[in-house]
KEBA-100920 format. One record per residue (C-alpha): residue number from 1; residue in one letter; x, y negated, z. Coordinates in nm, 4 decimals, always signed. Layout:
+-----+---+----------+----------+----------+
|   k | r |       c1 |       c2 |       c3 |
+-----+---+----------+----------+----------+
| NUM | A |        X |        Y |        Z |
...
+-----+---+----------+----------+----------+
//
This chain:
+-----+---+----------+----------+----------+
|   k | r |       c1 |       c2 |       c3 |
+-----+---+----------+----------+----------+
|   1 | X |  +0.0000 |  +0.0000 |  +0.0000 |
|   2 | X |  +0.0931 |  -0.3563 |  -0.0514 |
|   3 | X |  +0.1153 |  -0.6077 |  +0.2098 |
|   4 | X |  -0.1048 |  -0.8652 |  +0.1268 |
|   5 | X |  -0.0160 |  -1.0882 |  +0.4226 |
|   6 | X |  +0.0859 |  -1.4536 |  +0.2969 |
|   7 | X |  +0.4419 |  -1.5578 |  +0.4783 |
|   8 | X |  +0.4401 |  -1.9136 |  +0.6125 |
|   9 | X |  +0.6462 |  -2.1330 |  +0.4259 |
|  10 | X |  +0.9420 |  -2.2653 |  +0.5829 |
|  11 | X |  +1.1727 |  -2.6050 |  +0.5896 |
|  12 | X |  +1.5106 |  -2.7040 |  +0.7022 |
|  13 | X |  +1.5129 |  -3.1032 |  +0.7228 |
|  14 | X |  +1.8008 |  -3.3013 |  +0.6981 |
|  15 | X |  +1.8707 |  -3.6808 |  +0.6862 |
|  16 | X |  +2.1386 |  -3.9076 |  +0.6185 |
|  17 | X |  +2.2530 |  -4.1765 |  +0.8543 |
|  18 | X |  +2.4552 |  -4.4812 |  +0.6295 |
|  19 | X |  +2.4653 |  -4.8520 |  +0.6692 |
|  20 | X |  +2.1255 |  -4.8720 |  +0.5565 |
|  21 | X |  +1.9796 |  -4.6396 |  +0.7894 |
|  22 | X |  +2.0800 |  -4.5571 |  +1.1787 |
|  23 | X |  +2.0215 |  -4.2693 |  +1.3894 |
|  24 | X |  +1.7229 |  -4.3838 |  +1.5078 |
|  25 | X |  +1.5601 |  -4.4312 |  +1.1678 |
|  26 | X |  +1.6466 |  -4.0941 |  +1.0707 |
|  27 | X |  +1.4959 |  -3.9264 |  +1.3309 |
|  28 | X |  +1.1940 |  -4.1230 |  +1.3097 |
|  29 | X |  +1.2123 |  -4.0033 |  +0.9314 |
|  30 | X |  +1.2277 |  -3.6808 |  +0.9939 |
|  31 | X |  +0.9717 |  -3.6694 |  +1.2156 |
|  32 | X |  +0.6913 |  -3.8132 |  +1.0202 |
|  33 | X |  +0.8636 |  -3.5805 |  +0.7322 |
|  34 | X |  +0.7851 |  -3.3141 |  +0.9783 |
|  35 | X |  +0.4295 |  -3.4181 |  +1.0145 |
|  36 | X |  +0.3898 |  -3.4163 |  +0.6775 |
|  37 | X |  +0.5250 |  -3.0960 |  +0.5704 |
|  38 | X |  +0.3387 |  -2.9176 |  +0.8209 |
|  39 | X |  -0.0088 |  -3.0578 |  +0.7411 |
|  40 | X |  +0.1125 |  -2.8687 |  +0.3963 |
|  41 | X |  +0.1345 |  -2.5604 |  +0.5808 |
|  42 | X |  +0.5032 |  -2.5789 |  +0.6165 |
|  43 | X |  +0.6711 |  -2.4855 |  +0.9061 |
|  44 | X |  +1.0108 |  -2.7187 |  +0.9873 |
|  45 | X |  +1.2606 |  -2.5082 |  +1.1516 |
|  46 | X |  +1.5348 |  -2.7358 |  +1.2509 |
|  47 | X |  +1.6626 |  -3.1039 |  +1.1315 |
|  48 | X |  +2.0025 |  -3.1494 |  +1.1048 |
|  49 | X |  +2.1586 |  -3.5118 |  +1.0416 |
|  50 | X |  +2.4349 |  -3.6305 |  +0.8764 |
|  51 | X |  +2.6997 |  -3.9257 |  +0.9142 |
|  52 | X |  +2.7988 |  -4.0434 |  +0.5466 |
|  53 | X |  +2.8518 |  -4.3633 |  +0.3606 |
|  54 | X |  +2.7423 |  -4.2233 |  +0.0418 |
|  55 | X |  +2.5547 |  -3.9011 |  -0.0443 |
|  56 | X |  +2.7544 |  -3.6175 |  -0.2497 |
|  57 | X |  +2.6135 |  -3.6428 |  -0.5527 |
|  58 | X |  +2.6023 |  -3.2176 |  -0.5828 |
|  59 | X |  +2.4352 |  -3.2182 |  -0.2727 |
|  60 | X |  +2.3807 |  -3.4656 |  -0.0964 |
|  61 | X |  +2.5644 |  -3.3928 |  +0.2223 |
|  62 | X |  +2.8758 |  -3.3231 |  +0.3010 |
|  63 | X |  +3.0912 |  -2.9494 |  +0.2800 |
|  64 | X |  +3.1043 |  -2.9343 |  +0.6542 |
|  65 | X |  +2.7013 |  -2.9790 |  +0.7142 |
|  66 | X |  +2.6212 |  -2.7673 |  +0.3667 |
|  67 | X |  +2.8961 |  -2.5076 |  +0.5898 |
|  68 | X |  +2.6513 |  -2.5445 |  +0.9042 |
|  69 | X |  +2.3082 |  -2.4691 |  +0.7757 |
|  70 | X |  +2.4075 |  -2.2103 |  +0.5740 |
|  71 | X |  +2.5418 |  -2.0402 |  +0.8737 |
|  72 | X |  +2.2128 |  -2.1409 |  +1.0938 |
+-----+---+----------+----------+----------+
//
């Protein structure tokens, strides 16, 4: 038999803190992004942040925190 049982979607945030934006901001970000996602039906499972002037343009973080949620 199949198992017809839908799996919850699921969502690893993450936010940048630059000039433009402090820590604060971010985390008030990711909460409403939070919100959002999970009146989608999305469940967030952690929010990571990172410290950078400018994103990577490949993706968008840094080696280090691309290094740290892939291990999470």
């Amino acid at each position: 038999m199949f198992d017809t049982a839908l799996q919850q979607e699921t969502a690893v945030l993450i936010g940048l803190i630059n000039r433009e934006q402090n820590e604060t901001q971010v985390q008030e970000y990711l909460e409403e992004l939070a919100f959002l996602i999970e009146t989608a039906g999305v469940k967030p499972l952690k929010k990571f942040t990172q410290n950078l002037q400018k994103p990577d343009p490949r993706t968008f973080i840094g080696s280090g925190k691309t290094a740290q949620i892939k291990d999470y």
